[in-house]
C-alpha positions as CSV (number, residue, x, y, z in Angstrom):
1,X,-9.2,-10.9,-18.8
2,X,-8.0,-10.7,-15.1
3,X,-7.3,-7.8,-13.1
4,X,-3.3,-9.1,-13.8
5,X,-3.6,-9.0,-17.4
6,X,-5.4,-5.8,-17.3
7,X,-2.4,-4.4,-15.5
8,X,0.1,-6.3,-17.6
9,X,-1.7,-4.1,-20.7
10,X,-1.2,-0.7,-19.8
11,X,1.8,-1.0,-17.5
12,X,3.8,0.5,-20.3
13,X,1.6,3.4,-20.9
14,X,1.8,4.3,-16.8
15,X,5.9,4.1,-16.8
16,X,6.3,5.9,-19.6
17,X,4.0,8.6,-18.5
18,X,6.2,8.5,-14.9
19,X,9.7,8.8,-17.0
20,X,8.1,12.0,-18.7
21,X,8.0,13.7,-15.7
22,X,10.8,12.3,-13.8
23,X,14.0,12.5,-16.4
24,X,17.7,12.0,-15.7
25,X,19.1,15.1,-15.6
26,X,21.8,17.1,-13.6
27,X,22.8,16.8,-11.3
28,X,22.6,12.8,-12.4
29,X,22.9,10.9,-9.3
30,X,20.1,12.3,-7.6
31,X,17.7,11.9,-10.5
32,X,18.8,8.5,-11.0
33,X,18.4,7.6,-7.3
34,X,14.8,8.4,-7.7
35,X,14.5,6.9,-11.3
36,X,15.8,3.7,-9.9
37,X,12.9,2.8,-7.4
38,X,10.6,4.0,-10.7
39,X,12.8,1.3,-13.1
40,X,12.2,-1.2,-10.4
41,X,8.5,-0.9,-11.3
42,X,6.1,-2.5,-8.6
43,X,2.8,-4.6,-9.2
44,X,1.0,-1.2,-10.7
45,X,-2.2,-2.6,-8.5
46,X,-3.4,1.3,-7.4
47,X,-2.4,2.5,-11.2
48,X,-4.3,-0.4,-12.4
49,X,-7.5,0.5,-10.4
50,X,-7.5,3.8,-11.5
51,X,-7.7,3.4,-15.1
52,X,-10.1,0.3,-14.7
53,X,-12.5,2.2,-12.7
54,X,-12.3,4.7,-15.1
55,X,-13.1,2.6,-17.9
56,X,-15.9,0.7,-15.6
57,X,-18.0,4.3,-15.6
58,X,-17.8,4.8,-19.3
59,X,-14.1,6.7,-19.4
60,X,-11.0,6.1,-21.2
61,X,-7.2,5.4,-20.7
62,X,-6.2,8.8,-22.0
63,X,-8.4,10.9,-19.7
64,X,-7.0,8.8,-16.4
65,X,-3.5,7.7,-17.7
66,X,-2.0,11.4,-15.5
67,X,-3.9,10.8,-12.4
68,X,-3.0,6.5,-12.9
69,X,0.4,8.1,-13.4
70,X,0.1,10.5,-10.7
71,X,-0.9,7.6,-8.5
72,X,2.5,5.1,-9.2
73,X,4.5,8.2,-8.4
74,X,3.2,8.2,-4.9
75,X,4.0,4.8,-4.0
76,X,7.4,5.2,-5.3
77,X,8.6,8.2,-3.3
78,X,6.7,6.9,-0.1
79,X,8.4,3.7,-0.3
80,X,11.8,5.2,-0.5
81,X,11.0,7.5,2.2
82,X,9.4,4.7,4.5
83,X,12.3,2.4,3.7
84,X,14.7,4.7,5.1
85,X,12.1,5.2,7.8
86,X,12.0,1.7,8.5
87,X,15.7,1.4,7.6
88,X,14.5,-1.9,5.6
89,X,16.6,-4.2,3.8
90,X,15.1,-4.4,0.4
91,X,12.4,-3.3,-2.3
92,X,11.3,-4.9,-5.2
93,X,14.0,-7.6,-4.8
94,X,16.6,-5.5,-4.5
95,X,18.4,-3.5,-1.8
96,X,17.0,-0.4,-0.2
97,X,17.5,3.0,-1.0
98,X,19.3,4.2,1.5
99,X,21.6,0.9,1.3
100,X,22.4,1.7,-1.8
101,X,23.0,5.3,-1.7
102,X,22.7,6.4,2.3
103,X,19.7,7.4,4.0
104,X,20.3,11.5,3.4
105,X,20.6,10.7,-0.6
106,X,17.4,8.2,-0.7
107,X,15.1,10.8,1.5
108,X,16.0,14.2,-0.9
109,X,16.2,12.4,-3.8
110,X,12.1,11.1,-2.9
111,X,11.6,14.3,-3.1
112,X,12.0,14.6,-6.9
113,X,8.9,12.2,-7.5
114,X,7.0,14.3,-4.5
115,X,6.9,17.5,-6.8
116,X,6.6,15.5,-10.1
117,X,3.7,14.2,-8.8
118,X,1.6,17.3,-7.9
119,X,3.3,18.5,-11.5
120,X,1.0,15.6,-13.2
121,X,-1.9,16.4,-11.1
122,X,-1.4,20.4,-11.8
123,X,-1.4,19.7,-15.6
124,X,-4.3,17.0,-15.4
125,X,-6.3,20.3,-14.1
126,X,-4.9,22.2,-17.4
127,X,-6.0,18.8,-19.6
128,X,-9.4,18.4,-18.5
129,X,-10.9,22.2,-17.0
130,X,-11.5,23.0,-13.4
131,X,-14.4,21.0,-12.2
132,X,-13.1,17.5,-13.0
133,X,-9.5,18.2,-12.1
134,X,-9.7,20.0,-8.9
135,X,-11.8,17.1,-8.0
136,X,-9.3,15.0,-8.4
137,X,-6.6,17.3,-7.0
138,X,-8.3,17.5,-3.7
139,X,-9.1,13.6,-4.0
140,X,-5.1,13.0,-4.1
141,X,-4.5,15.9,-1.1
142,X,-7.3,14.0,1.0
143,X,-6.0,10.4,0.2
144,X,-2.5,11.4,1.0
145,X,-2.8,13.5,4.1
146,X,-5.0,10.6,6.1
147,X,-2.0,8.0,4.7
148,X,0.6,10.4,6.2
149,X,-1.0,10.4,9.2
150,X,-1.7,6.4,9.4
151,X,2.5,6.5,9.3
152,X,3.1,9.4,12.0
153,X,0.4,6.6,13.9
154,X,3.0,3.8,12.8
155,X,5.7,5.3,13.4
156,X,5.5,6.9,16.6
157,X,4.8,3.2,17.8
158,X,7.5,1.9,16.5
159,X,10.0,4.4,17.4
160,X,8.7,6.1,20.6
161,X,6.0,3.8,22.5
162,X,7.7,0.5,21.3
163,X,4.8,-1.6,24.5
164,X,2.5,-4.0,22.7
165,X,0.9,-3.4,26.1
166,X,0.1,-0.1,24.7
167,X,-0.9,-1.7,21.3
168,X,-4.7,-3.4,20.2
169,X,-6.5,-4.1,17.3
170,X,-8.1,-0.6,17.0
171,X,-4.8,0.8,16.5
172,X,-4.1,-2.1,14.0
173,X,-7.1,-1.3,11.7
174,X,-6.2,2.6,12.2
175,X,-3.3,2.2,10.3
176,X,-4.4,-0.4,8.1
177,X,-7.6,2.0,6.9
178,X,-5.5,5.0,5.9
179,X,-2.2,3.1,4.6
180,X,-4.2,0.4,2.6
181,X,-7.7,0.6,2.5
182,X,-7.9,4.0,1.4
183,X,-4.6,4.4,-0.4
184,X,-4.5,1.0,-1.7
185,X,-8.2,0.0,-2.9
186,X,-10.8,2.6,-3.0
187,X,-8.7,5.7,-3.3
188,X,-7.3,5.1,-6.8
189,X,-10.5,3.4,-7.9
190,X,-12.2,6.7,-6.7
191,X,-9.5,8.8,-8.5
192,X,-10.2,6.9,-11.5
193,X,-14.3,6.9,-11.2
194,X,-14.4,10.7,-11.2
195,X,-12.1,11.1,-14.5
196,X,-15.3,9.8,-15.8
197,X,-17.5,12.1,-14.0
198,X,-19.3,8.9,-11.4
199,X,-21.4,10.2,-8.9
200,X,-20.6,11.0,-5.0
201,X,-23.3,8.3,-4.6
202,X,-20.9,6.0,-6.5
203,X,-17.5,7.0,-5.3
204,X,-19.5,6.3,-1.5
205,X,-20.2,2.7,-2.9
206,X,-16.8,2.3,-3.9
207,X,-15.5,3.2,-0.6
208,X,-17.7,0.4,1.0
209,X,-16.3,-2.0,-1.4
210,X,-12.9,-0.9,-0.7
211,X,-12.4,-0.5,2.9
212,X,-12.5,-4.3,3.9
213,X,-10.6,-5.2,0.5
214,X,-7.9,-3.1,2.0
215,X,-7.9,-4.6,5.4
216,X,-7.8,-8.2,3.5
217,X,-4.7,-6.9,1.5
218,X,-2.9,-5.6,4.6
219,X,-3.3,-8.6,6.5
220,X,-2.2,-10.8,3.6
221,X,0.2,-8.6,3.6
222,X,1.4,-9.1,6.9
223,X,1.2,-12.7,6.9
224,X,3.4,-13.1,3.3
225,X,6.1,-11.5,5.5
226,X,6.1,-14.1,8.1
227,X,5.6,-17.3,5.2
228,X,6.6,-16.0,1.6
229,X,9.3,-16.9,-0.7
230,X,11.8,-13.6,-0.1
231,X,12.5,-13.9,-3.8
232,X,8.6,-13.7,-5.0
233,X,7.4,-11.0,-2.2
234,X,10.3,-9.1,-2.9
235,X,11.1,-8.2,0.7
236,X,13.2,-9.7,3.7
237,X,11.1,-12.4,5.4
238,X,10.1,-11.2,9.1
239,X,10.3,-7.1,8.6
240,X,7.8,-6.6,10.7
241,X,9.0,-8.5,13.9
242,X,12.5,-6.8,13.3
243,X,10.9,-3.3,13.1
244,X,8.6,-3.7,15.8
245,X,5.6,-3.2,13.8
246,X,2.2,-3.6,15.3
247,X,0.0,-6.7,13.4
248,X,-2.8,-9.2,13.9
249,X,-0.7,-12.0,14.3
250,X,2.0,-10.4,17.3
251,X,-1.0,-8.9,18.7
252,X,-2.4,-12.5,19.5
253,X,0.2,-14.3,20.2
254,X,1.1,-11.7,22.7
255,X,-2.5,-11.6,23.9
256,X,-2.5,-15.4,24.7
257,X,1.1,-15.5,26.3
258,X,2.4,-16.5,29.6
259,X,3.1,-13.3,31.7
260,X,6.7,-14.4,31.4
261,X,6.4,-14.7,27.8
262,X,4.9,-11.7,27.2
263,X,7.9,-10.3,29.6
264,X,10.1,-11.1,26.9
265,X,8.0,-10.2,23.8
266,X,7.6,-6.8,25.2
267,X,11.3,-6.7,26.6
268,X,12.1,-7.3,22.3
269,X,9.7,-5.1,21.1
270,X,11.2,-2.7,22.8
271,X,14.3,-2.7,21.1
272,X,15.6,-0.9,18.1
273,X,15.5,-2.6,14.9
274,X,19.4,-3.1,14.6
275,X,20.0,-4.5,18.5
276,X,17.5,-7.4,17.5
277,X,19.1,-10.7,17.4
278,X,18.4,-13.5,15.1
279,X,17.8,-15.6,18.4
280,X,14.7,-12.6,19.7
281,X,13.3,-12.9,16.2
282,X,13.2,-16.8,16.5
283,X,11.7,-16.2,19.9
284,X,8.8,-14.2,18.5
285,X,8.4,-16.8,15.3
286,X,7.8,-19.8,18.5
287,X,5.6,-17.3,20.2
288,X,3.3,-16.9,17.1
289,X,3.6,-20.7,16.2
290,X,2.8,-21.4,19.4
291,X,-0.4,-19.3,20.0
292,X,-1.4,-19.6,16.0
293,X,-1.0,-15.6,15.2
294,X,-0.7,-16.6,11.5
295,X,-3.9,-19.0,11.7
296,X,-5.5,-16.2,13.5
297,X,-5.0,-13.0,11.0
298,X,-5.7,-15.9,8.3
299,X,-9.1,-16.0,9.7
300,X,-9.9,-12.7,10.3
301,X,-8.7,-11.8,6.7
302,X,-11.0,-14.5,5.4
303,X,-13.5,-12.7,7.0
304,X,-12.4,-9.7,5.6
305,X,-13.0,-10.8,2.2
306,X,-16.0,-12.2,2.8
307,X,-17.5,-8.9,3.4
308,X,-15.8,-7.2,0.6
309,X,-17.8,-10.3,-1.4
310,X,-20.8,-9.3,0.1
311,X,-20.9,-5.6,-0.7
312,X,-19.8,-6.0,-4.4
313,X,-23.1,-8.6,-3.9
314,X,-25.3,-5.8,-2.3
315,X,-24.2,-3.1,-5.0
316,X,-24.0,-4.8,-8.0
317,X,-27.1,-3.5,-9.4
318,X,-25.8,0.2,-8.9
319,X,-22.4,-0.6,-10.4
320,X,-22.5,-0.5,-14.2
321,X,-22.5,-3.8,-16.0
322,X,-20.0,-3.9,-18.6
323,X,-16.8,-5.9,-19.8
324,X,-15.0,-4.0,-16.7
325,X,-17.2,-5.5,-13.9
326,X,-16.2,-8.9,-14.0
327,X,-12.4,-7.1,-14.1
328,X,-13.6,-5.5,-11.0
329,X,-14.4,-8.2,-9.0
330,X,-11.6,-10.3,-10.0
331,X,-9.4,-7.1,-8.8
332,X,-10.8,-7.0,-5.0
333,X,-10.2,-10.8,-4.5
334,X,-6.4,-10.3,-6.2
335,X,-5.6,-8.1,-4.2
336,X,-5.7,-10.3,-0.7
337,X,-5.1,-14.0,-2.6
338,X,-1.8,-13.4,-3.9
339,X,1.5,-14.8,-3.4
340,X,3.6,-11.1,-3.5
């Protein structure tokens, strides 16, 4: 079994769990605003890590299935609220939020999922006793707070500084640890190791495993936005150009300009999302062709992974060997080699 067919097997269980704690009621169309990002469903990847790292340190579905829960809801309300944020086009293959139901509607109806989740984690700590679920509790504040302040980091680049002059790769992987690495990889694989009562030792490890996963994924990431099949990923091809986003591959190209190219990149950069014209964005795209950004953040995610090989390699005889290891491993290379 791969990590996908892992996923694939308790998807079900996860959603359910969410509707529980997130029903239609009155008034209806706010509810339903927030249900329909959670009917949308995503990949499940961070749900999916929680319960298989749970199961990898001898615990079960049942004891992780709230925090795995707990852990979906999150990415659902974020998204909506980053969406309308970002004011992006779609999610999931379908419009945004806030283009379906205006930015004011989208934002305080996130907030629905926002309380349902610290509900789940609040009766996880009823479920299990104290030690074990204020462990997790805090794990979830923790993971959360550094992921909020990854996007007030994003953000106020995007919205207020808006100069790639201002912009490097340190600022990159700032963002890219606490959006991805942490709340992506080994965040919900932590989560889901201490259900089963792993030690601090471990969780460390799988923090070292996880941080250059994460930084694989987010580059991926980056670089299916500039070359994927909008119907597959999901999302509108070129986001992150149109929303001035700071990434590898804009950061090179930029890096490598002419002093009148970069004139203009920065000149585009500068603008609000909406004032970009389908003729900047083209600029941009023969700017990054031109310098080989993609070729470049395809390299330096390769290099990435490699890493994330080599730790799994230097910890293996500390992680338990059982029919979830193999699981494991095919997990942390699925999550940069993908296609969405």
């Amino acid at each position: 079994m791969n990590f996908k067919e892992y996923i694939e097997q308790h998807r079900q269980e996860v959603y359910g769990t969410i509707c529980k704690y997130v029903p239609i009621k009155e008034p209806v169309e706010n509810h339903k605003i927030m249900r329909d990002y959670i009917d949308r469903q995503g990949s499940y990847r961070r749900p999916g890590l929680v319960l298989l790292s749970a199961q990898l340190f001898g615990g079960s579905v049942e004891k992780a299935l709230l925090p795995a829960a707990a852990q979906q809801l999150s990415e659902d309300w974020i998204l909506m609220q980053d969406d309308v944020e970002d004011d992006s086009e779609m999610r999931r293959g379908k419009p945004a939020a806030q283009k379906l139901y205006g930015a004011i509607h989208a934002f305080n109806a996130s907030n629905i999922g926002h309380m349902a989740m610290w509900r789940m984690l609040k009766d996880y700590i009823l479920q299990v006793g104290p030690e074990i679920g204020n462990k997790i509790y805090e794990k979830f504040y923790d993971m959360l707070e550094y992921t909020v302040d990854g996007q007030y980091i994003e953000n106020n680049f995007i919205h207020y500084v808006k100069d790639l002059d201002k912009a490097d790769e340190a600022l990159y992987y700032r963002i890219a640890d606490s959006k991805t690495s942490y709340y992506t990889v080994y965040g919900p694989m932590q989560i889901g190791a201490i259900t089963a009562g792993a030690s601090d030792e471990m969780l460390e490890i799988l923090k070292q495993i996880g941080q250059p996963v994460g930084v694989a994924f987010q580059i991926t990431d980056d670089i299916l936005d500039m070359t994927a099949d909008e119907k597959v990923f999901g999302k509108k091809n070129f986001g992150d150009l149109y929303e001035g986003k700071v990434t590898l591959i804009i950061l090179h190209a930029y890096s490598q300009a002419m002093p009148e190219e970069k004139e203009k990149i920065r000149a585009i950069y500068k603008k609000e999302r909406k004032d970009k014209t389908k003729d900047e964005i083209d600029f941009l795209r023969s700017m990054i062709e031109k310098y080989h950004g993609i070729e470049y953040a395809q390299e330096v995610a390769k290099k990435y992974g490699e890493m994330a090989k080599s730790k799994i390699e230097e910890y293996k005889d500390k992680l338990p060997q059982n029919e979830y290891t193999q699981i494991l491993v095919s997990a942390m290379e699925e999550l940069y080699v993908r296609k969405k």
